[in-house]
C-alpha positions in Angstrom: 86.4 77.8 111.3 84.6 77.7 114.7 82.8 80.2 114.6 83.1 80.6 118.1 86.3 82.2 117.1 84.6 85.1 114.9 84.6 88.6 115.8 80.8 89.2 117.0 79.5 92.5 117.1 79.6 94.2 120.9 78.7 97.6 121.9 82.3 97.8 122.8 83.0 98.4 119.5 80.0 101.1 118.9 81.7 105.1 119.1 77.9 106.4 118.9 78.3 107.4 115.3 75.6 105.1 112.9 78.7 105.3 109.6 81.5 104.3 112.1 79.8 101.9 113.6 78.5 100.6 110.1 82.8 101.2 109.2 83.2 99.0 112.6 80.8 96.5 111.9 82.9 95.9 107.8 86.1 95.5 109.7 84.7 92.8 111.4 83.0 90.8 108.7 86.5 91.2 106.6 88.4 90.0 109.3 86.3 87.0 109.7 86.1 86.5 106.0 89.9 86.0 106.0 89.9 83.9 108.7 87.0 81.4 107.6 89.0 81.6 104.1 92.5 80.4 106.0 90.4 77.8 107.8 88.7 76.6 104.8 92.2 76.1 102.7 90.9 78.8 100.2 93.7 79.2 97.4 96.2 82.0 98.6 95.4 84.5 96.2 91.7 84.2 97.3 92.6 84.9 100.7 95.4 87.9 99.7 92.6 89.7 97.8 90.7 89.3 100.9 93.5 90.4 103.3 93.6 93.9 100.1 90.2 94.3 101.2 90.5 94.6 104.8 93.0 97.0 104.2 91.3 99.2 101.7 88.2 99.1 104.2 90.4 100.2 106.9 92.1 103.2 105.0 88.8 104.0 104.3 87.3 103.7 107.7 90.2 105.8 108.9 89.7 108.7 106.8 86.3 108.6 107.3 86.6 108.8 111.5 89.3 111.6 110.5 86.7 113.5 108.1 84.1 113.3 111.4 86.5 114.5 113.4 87.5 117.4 112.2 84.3 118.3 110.5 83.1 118.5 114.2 86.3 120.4 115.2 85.8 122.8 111.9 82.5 123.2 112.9 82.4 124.1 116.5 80.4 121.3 117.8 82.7 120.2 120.3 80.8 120.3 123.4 83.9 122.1 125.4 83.5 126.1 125.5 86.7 128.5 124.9 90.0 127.5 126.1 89.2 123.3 125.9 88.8 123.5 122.3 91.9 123.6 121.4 92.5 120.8 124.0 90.0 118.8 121.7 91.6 120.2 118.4 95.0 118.6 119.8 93.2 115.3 120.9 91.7 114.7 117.3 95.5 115.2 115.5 96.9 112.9 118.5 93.9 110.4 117.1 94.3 110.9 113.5 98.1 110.4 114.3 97.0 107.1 115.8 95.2 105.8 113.1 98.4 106.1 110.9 100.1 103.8 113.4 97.1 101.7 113.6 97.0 101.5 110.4 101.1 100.7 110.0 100.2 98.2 112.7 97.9 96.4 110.6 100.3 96.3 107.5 102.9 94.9 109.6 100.1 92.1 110.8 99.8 91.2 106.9 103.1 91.2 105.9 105.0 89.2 108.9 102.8 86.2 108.1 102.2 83.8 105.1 99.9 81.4 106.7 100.2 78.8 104.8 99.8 75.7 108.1 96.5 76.1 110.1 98.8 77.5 113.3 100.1 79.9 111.3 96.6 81.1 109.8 95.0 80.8 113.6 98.2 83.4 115.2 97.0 85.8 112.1 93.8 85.6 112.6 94.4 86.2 116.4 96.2 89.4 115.3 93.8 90.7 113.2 91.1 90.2 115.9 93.3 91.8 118.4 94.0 94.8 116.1 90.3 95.7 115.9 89.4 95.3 119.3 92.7 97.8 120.1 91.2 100.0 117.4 87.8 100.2 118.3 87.9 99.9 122.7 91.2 100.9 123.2 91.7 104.1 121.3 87.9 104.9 119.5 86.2 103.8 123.2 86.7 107.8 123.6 84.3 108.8 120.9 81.2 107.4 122.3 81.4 110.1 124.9 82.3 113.1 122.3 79.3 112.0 120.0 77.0 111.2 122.7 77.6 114.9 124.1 77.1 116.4 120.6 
């Protein structure tokens, strides 16, 4: 694969939190693990058990963000005083509540494609590519502010 095409590592993707951004920086090695696999002709059960991975790593990336979050909630170090707290509390279970679309999202990636032909494997890979960077810009992007106020 070119590896022009990988996933690099930006500080687009960083939310300010060294075990997300260690989460972040997983997701992206998986992603171009499958994707170097596809290119590579790797045996299809080589590259499922890799496409398993990427999804166990994201479950567990999510519930760790989720665990953050609402330890910070739980915990009162949300840097809003009195009435915005709850407006934070109800922005963390519109994230987590995210997640388990972004996480659906990612399923539905996997399982609309067999890429079997090199297009095929390159329009999955460009899916899985565009699901992180929709994961960590688009909705984690928020974070970075939260934790660097903390």
């Amino acid at each position: 694969m070119n590896a022009a095409l990988n996933l690099t590592w930006s500080e687009a993707f960083s939310v300010g939190h060294d075990g997300l951004d260690d989460d972040h920086r997983r997701l992206i090695k998986a992603i171009n693990d499958i994707c170097e696999a596809y290119h590579a002709r790797r045996p299809p059960s080589f590259v499922h058990s890799l496409l398993k991975a990427l999804e166990r790593e994201t479950e567990k990336h999510l519930k760790h963000e989720n665990a953050v979050m609402l330890a910070m909630c739980a915990d009162g170090e949300w840097p809003v005083p009195g009435e915005a707290k709850a407006m934070a509390e109800k922005a963390v279970q519109d994230h987590i509540a995210e997640h388990e679309r972004n996480f659906a999202r990612l399923q539905a990636i996997m399982r609309a494609e067999s890429p079997t032909a090199v297009c095929a494997a390159s329009h999955l890979c460009m899916e899985l590519r565009q699901w992180f960077v929709d994961h960590a810009v688009k909705y984690d992007s928020h974070l970075k502010a939260i934790f660097q106020a903390v």
